[in-house]
C-alpha positions in Angstrom: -3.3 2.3 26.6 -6.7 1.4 28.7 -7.2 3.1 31.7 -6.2 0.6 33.9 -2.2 0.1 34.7 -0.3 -3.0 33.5 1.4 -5.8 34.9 5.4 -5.6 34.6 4.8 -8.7 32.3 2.4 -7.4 29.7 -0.4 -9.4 31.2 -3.8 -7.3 31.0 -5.5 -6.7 34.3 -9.2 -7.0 32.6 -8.3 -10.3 31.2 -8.2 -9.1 28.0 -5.9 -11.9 26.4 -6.7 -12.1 22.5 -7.2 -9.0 20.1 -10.8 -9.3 19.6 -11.1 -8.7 23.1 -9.9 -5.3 23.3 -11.6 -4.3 20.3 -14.7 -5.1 22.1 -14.0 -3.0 24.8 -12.9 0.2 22.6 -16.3 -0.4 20.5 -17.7 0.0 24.6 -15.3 2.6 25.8 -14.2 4.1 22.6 -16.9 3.7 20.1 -17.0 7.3 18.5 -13.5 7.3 18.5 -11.6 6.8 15.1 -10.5 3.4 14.6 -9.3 3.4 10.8 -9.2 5.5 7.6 -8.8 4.7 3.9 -8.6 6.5 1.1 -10.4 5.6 -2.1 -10.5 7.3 -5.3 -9.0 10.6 -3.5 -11.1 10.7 -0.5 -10.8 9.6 3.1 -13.3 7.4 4.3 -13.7 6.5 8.5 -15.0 4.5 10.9 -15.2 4.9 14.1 -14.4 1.8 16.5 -17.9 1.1 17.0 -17.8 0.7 13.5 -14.8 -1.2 13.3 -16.3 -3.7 15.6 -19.5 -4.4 13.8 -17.5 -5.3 10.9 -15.5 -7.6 12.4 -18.7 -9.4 14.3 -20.6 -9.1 10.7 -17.6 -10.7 9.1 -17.0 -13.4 11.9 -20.7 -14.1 11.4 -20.7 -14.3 7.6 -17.4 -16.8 7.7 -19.0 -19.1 10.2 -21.8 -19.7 7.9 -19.7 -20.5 5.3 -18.4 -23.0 7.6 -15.3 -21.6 8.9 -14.7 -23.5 12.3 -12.1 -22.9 15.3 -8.6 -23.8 14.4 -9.3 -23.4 10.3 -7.0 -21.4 8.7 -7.3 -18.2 6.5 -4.6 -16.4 4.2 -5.4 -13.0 3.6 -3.6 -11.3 0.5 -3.5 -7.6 -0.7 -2.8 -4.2 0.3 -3.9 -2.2 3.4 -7.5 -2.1 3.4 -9.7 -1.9 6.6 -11.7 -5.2 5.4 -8.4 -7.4 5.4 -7.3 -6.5 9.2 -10.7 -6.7 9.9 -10.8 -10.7 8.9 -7.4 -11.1 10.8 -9.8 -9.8 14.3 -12.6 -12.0 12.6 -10.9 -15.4 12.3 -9.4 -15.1 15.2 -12.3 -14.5 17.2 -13.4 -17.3 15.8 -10.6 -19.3 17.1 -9.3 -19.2 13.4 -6.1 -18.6 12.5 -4.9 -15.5 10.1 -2.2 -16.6 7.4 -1.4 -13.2 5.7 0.7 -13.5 2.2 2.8 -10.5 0.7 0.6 -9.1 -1.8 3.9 -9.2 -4.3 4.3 -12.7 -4.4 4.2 -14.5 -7.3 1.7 -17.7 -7.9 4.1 -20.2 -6.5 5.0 -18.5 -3.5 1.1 -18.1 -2.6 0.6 -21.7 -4.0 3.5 -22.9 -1.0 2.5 -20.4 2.1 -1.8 -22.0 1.5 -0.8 -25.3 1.0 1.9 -25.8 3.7 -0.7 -23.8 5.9 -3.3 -25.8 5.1 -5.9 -23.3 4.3 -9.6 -23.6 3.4 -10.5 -20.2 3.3 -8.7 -17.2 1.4 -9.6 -13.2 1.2 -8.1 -11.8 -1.4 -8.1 -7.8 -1.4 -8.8 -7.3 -5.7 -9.5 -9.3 -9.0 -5.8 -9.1 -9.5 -5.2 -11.4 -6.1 -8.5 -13.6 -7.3 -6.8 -14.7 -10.4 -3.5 -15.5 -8.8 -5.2 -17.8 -6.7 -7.4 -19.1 -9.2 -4.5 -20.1 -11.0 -3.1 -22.3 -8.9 -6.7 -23.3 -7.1 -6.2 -26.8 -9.0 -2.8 -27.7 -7.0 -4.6 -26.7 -3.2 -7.6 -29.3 -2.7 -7.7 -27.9 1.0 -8.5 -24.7 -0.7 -12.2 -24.2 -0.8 -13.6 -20.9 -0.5 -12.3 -17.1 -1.6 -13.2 -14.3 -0.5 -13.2 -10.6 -2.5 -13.4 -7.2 -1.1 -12.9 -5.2 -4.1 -15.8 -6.2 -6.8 -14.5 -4.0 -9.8 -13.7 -6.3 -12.4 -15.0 -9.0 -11.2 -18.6 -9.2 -12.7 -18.1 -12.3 -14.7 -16.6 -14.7 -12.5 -18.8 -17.4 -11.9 -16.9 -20.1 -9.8 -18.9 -21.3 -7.2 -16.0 -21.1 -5.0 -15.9 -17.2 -4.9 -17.9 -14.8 -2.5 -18.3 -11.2 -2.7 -17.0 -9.7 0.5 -20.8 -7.7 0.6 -22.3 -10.9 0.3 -20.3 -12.3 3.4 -20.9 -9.4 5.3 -24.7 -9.6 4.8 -25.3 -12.9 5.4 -23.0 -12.6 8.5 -25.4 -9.9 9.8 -28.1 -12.7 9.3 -26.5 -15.2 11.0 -25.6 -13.0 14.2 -29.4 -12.3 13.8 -30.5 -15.5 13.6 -27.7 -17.2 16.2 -27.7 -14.5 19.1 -25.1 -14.3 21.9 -22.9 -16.5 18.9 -20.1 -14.4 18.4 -19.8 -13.2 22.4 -19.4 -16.9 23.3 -17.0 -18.0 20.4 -14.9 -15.0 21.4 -14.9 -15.7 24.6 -13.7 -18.8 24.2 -10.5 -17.8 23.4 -7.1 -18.1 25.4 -3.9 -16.4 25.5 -2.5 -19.2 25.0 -4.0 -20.3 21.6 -2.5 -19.2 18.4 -3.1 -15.8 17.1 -1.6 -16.1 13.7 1.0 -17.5 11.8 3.6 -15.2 9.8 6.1 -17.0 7.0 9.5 -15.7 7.1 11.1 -14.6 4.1 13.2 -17.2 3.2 16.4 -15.9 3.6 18.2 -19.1 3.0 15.3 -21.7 1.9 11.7 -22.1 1.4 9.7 -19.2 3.9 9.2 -21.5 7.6 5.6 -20.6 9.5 5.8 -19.1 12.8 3.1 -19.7 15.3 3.0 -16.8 17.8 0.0 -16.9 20.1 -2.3 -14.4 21.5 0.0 -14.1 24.8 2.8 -13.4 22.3 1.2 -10.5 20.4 -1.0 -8.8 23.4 2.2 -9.1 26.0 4.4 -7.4 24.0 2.8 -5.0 22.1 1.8 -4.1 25.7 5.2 -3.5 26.9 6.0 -1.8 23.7 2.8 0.8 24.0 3.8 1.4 27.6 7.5 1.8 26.9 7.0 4.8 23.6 3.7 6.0 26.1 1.2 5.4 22.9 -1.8 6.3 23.2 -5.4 6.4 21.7 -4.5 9.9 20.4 -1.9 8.6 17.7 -2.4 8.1 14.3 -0.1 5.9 11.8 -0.1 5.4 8.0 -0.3 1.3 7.5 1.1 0.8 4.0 4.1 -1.9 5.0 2.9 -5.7 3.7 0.4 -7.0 6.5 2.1 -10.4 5.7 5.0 -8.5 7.5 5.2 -9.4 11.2 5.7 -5.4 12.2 2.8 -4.2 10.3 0.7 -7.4 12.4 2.2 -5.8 15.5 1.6 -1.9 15.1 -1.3 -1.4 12.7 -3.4 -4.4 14.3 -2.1 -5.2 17.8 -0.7 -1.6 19.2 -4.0 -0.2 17.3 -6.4 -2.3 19.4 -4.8 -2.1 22.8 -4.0 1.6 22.7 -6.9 2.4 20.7 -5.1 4.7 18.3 -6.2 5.5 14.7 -4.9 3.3 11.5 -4.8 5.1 8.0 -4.8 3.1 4.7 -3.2 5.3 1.8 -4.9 5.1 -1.4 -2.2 3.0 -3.6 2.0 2.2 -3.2 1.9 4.7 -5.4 0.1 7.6 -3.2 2.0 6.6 0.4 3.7 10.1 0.3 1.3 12.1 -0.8 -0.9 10.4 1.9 1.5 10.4 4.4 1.4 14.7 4.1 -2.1 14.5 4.2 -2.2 12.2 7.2 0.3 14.1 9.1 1.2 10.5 11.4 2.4 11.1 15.2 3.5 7.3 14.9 5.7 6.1 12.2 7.8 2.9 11.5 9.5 2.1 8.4 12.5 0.2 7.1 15.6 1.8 6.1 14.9 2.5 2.6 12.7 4.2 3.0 14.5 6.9 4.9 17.7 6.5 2.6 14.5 7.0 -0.4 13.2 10.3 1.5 16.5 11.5 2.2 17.7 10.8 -1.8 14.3 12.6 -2.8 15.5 15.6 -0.7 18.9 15.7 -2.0 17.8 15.4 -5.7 15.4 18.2 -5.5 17.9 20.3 -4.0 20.2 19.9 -6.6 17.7 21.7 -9.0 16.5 24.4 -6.6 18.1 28.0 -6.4 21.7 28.6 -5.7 20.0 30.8 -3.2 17.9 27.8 -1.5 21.2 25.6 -1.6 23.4 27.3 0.3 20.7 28.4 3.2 19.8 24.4 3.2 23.1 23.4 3.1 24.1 26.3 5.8 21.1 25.0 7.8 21.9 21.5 7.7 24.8 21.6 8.9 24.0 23.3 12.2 20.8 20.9 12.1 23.8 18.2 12.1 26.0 19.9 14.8 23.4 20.5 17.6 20.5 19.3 16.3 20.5 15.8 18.1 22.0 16.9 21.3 18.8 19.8 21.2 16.6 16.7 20.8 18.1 14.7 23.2 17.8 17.7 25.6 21.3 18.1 26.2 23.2 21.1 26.8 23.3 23.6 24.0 24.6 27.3 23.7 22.0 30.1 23.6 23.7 30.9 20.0 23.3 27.5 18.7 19.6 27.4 20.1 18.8 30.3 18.4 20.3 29.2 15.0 18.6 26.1 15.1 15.3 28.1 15.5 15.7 30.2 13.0 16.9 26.9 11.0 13.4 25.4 12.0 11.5 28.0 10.9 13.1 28.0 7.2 14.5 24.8 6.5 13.5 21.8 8.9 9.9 22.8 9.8 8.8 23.5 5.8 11.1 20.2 5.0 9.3 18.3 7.6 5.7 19.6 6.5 7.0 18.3 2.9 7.5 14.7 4.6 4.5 14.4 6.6 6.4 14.3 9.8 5.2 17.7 11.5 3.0 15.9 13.9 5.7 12.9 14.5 6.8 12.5 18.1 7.6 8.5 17.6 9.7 6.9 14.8 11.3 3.4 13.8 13.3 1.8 11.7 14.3 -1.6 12.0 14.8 -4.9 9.8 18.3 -3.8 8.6 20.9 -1.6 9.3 20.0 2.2 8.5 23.3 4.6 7.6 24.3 6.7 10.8 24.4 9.4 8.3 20.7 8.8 7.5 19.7 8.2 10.8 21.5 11.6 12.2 20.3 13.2 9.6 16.5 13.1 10.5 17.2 12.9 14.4 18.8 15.9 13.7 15.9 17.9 12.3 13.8 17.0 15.3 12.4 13.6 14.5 12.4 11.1 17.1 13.7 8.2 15.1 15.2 5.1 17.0 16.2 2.0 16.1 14.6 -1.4 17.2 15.8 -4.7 16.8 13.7 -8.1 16.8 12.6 -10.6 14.2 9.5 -12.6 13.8 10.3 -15.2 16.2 10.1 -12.8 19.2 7.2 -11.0 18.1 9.2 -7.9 16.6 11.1 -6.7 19.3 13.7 -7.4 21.7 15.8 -4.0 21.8 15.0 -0.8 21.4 16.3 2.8 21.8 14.8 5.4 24.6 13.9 9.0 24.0 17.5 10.3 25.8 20.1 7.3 25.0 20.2 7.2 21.1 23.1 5.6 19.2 23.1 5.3 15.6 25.2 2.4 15.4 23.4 0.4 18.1 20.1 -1.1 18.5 19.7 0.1 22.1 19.3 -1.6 25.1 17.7 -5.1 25.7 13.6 -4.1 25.7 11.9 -4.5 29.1 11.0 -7.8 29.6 13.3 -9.2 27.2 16.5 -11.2 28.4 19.9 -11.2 25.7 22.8 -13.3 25.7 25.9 -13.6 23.4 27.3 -16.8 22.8 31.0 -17.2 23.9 32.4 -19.3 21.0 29.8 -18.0 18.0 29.3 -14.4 19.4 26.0 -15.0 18.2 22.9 -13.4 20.1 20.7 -15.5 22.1 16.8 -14.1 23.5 14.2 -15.4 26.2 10.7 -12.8 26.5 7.5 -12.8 26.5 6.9 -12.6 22.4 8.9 -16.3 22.2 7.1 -18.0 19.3 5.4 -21.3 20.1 7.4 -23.0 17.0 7.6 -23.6 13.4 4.2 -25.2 11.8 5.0 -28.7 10.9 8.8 -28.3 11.5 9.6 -29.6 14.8 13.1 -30.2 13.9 13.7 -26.4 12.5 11.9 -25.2 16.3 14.2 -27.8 18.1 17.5 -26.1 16.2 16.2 -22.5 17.1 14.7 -22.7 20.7 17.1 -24.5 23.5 15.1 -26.4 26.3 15.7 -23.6 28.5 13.7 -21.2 26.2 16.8 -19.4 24.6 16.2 -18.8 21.0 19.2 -18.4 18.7 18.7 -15.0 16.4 21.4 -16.1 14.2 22.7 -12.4 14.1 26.0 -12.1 15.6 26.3 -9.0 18.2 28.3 -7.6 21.1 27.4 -5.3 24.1 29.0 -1.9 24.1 29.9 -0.4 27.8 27.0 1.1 28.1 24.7 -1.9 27.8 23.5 -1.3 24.4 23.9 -4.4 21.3 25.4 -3.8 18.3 24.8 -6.5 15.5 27.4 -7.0 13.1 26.1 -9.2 10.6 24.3 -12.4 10.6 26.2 -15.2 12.5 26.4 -17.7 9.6 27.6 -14.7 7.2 30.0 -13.7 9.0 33.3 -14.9 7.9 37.5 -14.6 7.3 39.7 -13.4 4.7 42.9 -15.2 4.4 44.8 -13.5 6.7 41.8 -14.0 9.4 40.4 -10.6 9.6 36.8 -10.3 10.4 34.8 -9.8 7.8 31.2 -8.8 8.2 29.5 -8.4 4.3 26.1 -7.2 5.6 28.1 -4.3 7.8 30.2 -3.1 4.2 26.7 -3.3 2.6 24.7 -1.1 4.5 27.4 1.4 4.6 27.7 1.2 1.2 24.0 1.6 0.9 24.5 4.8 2.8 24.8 6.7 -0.4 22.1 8.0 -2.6 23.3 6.3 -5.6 23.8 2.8 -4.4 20.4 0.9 -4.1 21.9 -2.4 -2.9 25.5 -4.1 -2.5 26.4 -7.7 -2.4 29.6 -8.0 -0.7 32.5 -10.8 -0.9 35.4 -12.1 0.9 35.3 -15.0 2.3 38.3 -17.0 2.5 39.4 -14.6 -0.4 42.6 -12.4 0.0 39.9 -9.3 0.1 36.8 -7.9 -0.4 34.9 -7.2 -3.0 31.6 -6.4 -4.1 28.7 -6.2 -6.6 26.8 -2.6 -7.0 23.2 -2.1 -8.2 22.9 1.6 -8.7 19.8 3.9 -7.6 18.7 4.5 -11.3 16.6 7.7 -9.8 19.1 9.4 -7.8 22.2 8.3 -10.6 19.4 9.3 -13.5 19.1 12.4 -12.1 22.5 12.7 -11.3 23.6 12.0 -15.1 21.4 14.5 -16.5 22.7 17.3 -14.7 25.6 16.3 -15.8 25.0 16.0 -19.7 24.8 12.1 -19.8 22.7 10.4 -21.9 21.7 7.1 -21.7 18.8 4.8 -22.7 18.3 2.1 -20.2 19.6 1.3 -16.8 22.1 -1.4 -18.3 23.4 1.4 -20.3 23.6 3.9 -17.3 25.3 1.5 -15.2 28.3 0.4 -17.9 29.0 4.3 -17.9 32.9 5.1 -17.4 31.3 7.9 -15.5 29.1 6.2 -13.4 31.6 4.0 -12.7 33.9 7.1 -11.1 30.9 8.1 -9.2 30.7 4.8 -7.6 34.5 4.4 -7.4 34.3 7.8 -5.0 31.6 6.4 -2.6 33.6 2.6 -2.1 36.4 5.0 -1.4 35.0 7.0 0.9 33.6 3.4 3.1 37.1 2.2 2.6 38.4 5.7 4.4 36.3 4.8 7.2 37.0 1.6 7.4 40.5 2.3 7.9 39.7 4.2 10.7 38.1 0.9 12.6 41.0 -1.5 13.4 38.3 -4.6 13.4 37.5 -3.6 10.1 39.9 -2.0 8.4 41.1 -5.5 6.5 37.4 -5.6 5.0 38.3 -2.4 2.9 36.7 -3.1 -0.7 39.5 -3.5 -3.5 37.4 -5.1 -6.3 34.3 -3.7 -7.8 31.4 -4.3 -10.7 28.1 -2.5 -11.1 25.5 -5.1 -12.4 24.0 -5.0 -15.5 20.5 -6.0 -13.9 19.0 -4.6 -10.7 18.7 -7.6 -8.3 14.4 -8.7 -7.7 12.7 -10.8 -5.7 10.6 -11.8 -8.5 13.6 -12.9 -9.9 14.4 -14.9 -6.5 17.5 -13.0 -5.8 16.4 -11.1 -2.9 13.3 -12.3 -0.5 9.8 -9.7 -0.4 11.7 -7.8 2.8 14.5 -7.0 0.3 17.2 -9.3 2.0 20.1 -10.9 -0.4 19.6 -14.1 -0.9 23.3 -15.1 -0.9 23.0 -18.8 -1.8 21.3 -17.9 -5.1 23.5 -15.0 -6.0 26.5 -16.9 -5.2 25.3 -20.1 -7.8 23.9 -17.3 -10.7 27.0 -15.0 -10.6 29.3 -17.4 -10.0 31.3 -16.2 -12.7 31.4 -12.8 -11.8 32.3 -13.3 -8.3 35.8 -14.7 -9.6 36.0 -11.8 -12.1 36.6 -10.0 -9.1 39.1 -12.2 -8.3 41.3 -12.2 -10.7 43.4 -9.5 -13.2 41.0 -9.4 -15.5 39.2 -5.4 -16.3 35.9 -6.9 -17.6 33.7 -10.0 -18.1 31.4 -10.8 -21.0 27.6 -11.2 -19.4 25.0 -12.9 -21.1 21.3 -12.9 -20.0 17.5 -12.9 -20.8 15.2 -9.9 -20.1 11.7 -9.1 -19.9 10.5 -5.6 -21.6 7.6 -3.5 -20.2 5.6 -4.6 -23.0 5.9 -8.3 -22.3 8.7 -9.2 -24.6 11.7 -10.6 -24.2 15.4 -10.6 -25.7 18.9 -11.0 -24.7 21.0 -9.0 -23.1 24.6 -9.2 -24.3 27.4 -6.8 -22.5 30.8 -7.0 -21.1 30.8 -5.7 -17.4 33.5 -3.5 -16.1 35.5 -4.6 -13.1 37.2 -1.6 -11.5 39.3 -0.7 -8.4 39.1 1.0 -5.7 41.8 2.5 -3.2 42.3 1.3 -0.1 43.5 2.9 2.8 46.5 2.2 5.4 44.9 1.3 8.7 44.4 4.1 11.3 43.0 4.7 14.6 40.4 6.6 15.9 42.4 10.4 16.7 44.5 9.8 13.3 
């Protein structure tokens, strides 16, 4: 954070109220300090935030001779590069507005987010992004100019439309020349108040809705949230989460320019661990899967290692798990265990960390689902700080989160400071006031009347309840949360993510319903169950094939069995125990619209397109023919023609806590 305290509010006692700002400050008061790092073709490159700044002033320069005026917006697609947060600072500084787009998304979903925003002006990070957009450039007439940062491959483009990021730069370095004192004054100009950007959700349930957060929105509580984890200019984080994602927005933009830490850009998806080692972060956030990913890499590598190095990991591990978290949490811990733990550091958790890239990590998060309390103990206990937070886009990310000493794997912690929650008597659903409030929905009044109350409440749609000692716990979302027959709760997302606790299950779709039980569809982990069937002398040819395996089947028989013995053990729950299930013959994609880019089922859609094999699990039957068209590697297609297996599982008498 600057050297100068902070108001309880998250207002900045400079006056520093938009990002730019504060990025002109570090390029006065940090400028040889490192501001970001990428790595291209296997080497890091830097810049300092002096550098940083010039950038964005050169860029700002060069878009405002194209003819980029206050209030214009512009969608920015591609990976993490330096150049693409750079434009977020530059258009806002502007008084633009930044419309980032998951670099996954396929033509129509760009094609809706530019045209809904109304955007003239597009940077796109690669050729590959330029021809997505010039494929659908003829259905966005507001569409007029796009920008490229990467030239390879791009030679022989000719449209008059598209500029060469270099280009921009230059003439934006002309312009500032020729137009002095320009880009002070247009930044200046800016207000809290005005809108900073505008994030599309993933469209959980519908088409993706724009949320306007302003600059008050982003600065306030990225403010609180630096002073709450005491970040400072000495971090360093990897960025490789979707800038279209409001959390990347929030810590590798915001957090970076008020606390003036250092950003790094891996190389590719591809290289994020290996660049993750090589970074060594003090700051890390990521969603669950990628723990439960880490933690399943771990696991599988063990199994092939030494009987030697099993058992002393497995030895180790489980006093890592016994006193591991209390040692963390420093809690009172016998001088035995202390010294077992060392010794457990110095050959297990310290070389396993070092492996991760977490031996400089003081500060992890995980949020946007559920993680596994198994997961989540399981790196707490090696001596990673790792906390949940909970938040969405519409309050700016946060609204909960845990502290260094009060650390509950099954709740989201405490409301955040500044941050006011509510549960609704008759929904139970969890209601928010703070200073990250969005300012509403673009062009969707009605949607922003339904969410925010007059009294500046906003609905979460997440259903949630306060244990004793203040923190929440969500249970599922509000409108998914429903009643079997008998009228026991049932909560699908809740049996999901425990499901999704194991290795081998990648994701889980979970019924019930109005049904006499649950039940649910399994995609399986083809890595971790790969691996898994090769060790045991299973062959297989493709992950339809893997999946229909009697064998595979047993495997996950024995997980659903073990979340059903738990279960049991939770009188709320224990009527949710899953009695039906089926491993899909497909894994479940968001290309395929089944899930949105954040990896969140899209129920509706899974609901109309399995229809069929939902009431297979509803009925005597032990398997259902499943017909469907797929797309090879190559390009090709052909038909996919199977019957699915629909097994049981055991259920459990209910039980309580002591049995």
């Amino acid at each position: 954070m600057s050297e100068t305290s902070v108001m309880p509010d998250g207002r900045d006692p400079l006056g520093r109220d938009t990002i730019p700002k504060f990025i002109a400050y570090n390029a006065q008061h940090r400028r040889d300090r490192p501001a970001m790092r990428e790595k291209d073709l296997g080497i890091w490159q830097s810049w300092t935030w002096g550098e940083a700044a010039n950038k964005v002033r050169q860029l700002a320069c060069g878009l405002a001779a194209l003819g980029f005026k206050r209030g214009d917006k512009l969608a920015i697609v591609g990976d993490n590069r330096p150049e693409l947060y750079w434009s977020v600072a530059a258009s806002q500084a502007l008084g633009g507005v930044p419309v980032p787009i998951y670099q996954d998304s396929v033509a129509d979903e760009v094609q809706y987010v530019i045209d809904h925003a109304e955007v003239r002006f597009a940077l796109a990070e690669n050729q590959e992004q330029v021809d997505k957009l010039i494929s659908i450039k003829d259905r966005l007439p507001k569409l007029e100019m796009i920008i490229f940062s990467d030239p390879r491959g791009m030679r022989h483009y000719d449209q008059p439309y598209l500029h060469a990021l270099e280009k921009v730069l230059a003439e934006g370095e002309a312009y500032g020349q020729a137009h002095p004192g320009f880009y002070d004054e247009e930044m200046a100009r800016g207000k809290g108040s005005d809108i900073s950007l505008i994030c599309y959700t993933s469209g959980t349930t519908g088409r993706p809705k724009g949320v306007m957060l302003s600059h008050d929105n982003v600065v306030r509580s990225a403010t609180l949230a630096i002073n709450f984890d005491k970040i400072n200019e000495t971090d360093e984080i990897l960025a490789y989460l979707p800038i279209a994602w409001v959390g990347d927005n929030f810590i590798s933009y915001a957090e970076a320019a008020i606390a003036g830490f250092c950003v790094n850009c891996p190389e590719s998806a591809d290289t994020v661990l290996q660049d993750l080692r090589e970074v060594g972060p003090t700051y890390f956030f990521a969603p669950p899967r990628i723990f439960e990913n880490l933690l399943t890499t771990v696991m599988i590598r063990m199994e092939d290692a030494s009987a030697i190095k099993r058992g002393m990991f497995h030895y180790f591990i489980g006093v890592a798990k016994r006193v591991g978290c209390a040692i963390l949490e420093r809690k009172p811990v016998s001088l035995t265990d202390r010294l077992l733990y060392a010794l457990g550091d110095l050959l297990v958790y310290g070389p396993l960390k070092n492996v991760l890239g977490m031996s400089r990590l003081r500060l992890a998060y995980t949020a946007g689902e559920a993680i596994g309390p198994d997961i989540f103990d399981f790196f707490r206990a090696l001596g990673i700080n790792l906390k949940q937070l909970y938040g969405q886009t519409e309050c700016t990310v946060y609204l909960c989160m845990h502290t260094d000493t009060d650390v509950n794997p099954d709740t989201v912690g405490p409301p955040a400071p500044g941050v006011e929650l509510k549960i609704d008597p008759t929904s139970g659903e969890v209601l928010y006031r703070s200073p990250g409030v969005f300012v509403g929905y673009y062009k969707n009044d009605e949607a922003t009347a339904e969410t925010k109350t007059p009294e500046g409440w906003v609905h979460t749609g997440d259903a949630g309840v306060f244990t004793d000692n203040g923190h929440l716990r969500i249970i599922d979302r509000a409108k998914d949360v429903g009643r079997l027959n008998d009228g026991s709760l049932l909560a699908p997302k809740y049996l999901e993510n425990k499901l999704k606790f194991f290795p081998y299950i990648k994701e889980a779709v979970a019924f019930g319903d109005k049904r006499d039980y649950a039940a649910a569809f399994i995609n399986i982990d083809l890595a971790a169950v790969g691996s898994w069937a090769e060790r045991n002398g299973i062959a297989y040819t493709s992950y339809s094939d893997l999946a229909g395996r009697l064998e595979v089947y047993n495997l996950i028989k024995g997980c659903i069995e073990k979340v059903n013995r738990d279960l049991s053990s939770d009188s709320s729950m224990a009527a949710s125990q899953i009695r039906r299930f089926l491993i899909l013959h497909k894994e479940l994609d968001a290309d395929d619209g089944e899930l949105t880019r954040t990896r969140k089922v899209r129920r509706r859609i899974i609901a109309d397109r399995y229809g069929e094999l939902i009431e297979a699990l509803y009925s005597d039957r032990d398997s259902i023919a499943v017909e469907a068209k797929i797309t090879f590697e190559d390009g090709r297609t052909g038909t996919f023609k199977a019957n699915l297996k629909v097994a049981n599982a055991e259920t459990y008498a209910a039980m309580s806590k002591a049995g």
